[in-house]
N, C-alpha and C positions, 0 to 999 in steps of 0.2 A: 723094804725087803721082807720085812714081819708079815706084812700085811698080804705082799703077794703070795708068799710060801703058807697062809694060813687066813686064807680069806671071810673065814668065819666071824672071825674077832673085830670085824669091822663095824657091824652091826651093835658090839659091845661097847665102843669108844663112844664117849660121848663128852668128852671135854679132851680139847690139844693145849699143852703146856709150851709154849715157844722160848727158848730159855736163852737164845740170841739170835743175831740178825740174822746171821746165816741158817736159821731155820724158818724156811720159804712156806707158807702157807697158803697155798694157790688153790685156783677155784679147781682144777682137777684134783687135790688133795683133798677138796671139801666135797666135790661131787663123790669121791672114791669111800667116803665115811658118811654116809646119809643120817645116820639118829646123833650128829655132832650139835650141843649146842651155846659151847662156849670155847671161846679161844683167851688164855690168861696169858699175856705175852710179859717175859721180865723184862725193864726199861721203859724207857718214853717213845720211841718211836715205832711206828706201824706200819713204815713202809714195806718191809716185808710180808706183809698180809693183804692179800687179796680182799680189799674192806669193801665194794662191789660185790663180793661173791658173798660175802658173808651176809650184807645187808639182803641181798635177795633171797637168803637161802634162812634166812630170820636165826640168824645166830650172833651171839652177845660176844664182842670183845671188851678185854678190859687188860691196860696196862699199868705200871706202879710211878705214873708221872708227880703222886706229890711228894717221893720221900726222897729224892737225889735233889731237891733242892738246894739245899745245907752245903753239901762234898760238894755241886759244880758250881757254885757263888765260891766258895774256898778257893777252887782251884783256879777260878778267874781271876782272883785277887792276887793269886800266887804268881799267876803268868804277867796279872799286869804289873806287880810288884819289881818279877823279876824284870821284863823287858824295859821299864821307866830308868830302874836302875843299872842298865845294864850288867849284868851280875855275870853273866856268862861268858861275854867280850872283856869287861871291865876299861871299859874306853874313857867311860865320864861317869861323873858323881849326878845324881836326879838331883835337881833343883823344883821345888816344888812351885813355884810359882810367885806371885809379887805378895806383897804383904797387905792389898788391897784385892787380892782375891782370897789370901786365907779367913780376911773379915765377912767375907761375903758367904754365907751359909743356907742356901735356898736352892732350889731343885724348878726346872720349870719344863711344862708338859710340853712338848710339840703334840700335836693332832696326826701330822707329814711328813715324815720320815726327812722327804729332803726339803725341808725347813731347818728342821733339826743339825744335818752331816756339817753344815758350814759352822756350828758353834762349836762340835764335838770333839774334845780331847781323848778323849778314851771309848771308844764304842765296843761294847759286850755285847756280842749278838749269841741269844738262850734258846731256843727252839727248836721243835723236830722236824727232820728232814719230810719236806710233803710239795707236793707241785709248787702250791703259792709261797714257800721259804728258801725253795730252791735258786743259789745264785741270786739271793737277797739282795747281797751287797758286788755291785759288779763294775763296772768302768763307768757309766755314769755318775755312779756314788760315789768310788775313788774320786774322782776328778771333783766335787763337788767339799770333798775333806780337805782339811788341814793341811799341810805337808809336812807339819808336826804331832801328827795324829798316830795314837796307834789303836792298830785292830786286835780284838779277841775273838777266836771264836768261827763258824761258818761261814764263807763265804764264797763265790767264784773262783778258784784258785788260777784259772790263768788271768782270769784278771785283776789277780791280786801278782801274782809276778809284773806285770806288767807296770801296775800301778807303784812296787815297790822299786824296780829298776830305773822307774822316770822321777824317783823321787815324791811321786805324789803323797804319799805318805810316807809316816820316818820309819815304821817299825809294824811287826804281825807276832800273835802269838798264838796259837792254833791246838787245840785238843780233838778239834774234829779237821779230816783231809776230805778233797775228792779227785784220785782215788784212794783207797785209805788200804793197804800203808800206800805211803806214794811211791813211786818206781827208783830203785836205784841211779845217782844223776840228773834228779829232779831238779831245779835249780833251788825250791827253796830249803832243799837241802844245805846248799853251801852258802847261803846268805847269812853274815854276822846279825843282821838284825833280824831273825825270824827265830824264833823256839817252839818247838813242835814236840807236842807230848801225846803218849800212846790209848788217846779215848780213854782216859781214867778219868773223868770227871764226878764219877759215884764210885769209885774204888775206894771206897773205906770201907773197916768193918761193918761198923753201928750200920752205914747205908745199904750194904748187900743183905744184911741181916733183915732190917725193915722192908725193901724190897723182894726178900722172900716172902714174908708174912703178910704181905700184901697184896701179891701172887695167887698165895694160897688160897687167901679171901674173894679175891676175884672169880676164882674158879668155884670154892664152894657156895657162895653166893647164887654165882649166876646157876651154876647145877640146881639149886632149890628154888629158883625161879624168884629171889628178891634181889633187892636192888643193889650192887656191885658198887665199892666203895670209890672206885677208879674205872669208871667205867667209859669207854672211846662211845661219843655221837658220831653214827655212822648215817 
């Protein structure tokens, strides 16, 4: 509205501040600001930014993907904490495991995803939302887990319904939905085994703080034409 009621100022913009997702960055916005040449978006994900328009129109994104580390491993741990031990339902006490796995202390890589789903107790899926992460984990991969498994994190949500109503897995614990919030009467609303928390996974202080500062770097960086500390290959 700024822009249309004062069309002059456009000419003057030359870095956009995206301060969340709902601030849409499309290639008509970029075409409508021609001397733009940085877009400093706060958070890890770019789906909301037209990165095609940007790459063609030679202008720098950069987001603050290393400083929410710390707060969404926390929160992972919190979700998986809670839903191991049921804390919410409080149905049963978490038993950790035999006394021949607590001796066992070694981490092993899979290459393949589904090599990996048949061994996996706890899968945390960390990632931003982008074509190839989308519906990562879907009915294939259910059906390929545990049925003592639990999920954290992204994934197909009807076929994670699905997967949780047949049993295939025991438990979900979820910071990100789709669609987010989810619709009133959604089922995974009413399932005892599901906890759903509201996209805070960098909701601390210290991490919004760092994440500005980061932001800010981004943007003056890229404005002076060196090299952006968080910067998206586009």
């Amino acid at each position: 509205n700024d822009i249309a009621q004062n069309p002059d100022i456009k000419e003057d913009i030359t870095g956009i501040v995206a301060v969340s997702k709902k601030c849409y960055v499309t290639d008509q916005l970029l075409t409508t600001l021609p001397s733009v040449r940085v877009i400093a978006s706060f958070g890890v994900g770019v789906d909301h930014i037209d990165l095609k328009s940007a790459k063609e129109k030679g202008i720098r994104v950069g987001n603050t993907r290393y400083v929410i580390s710390d707060s969404t491993a926390d929160l992972a741990i919190t979700l998986i904490l809670t839903s191991t031990r049921k804390i919410l339902t409080s149905k049963w006490f978490y038993y950790s495991g035999s006394r021949e796995d607590e001796d066992r202390v070694k981490a092993t890589f899979y290459s393949r995803l589904h090599d990996m789903l048949p061994e996996t107790d706890v899968l945390v899926i960390a990632c931003p939302c982008t074509e190839q992460t989308m519906n990562l984990i879907s009915t294939e991969e259910f059906r390929l887990m545990k049925k003592t498994s639990l999920l954290v994190e992204v994934v197909d949500t009807d076929a994670l319904v699905k997967a949780l109503q047949s049993n295939e897995i025991q438990s979900a614990a979820l910071d990100v939905t789709e669609p987010e919030p989810l619709p009133r009467g959604h089922p995974l609303l009413s399932m005892p085994n599901v906890i759903i928390t509201a996209h805070c996974g960098a909701d601390t202080f210290e991490t919004r703080i760092e994440m500005h500062d980061l932001l800010i770097e981004n943007l003056k960086c890229g404005l002076e034409g060196k090299a952006m500390p968080s910067e998206v290959i586009l």
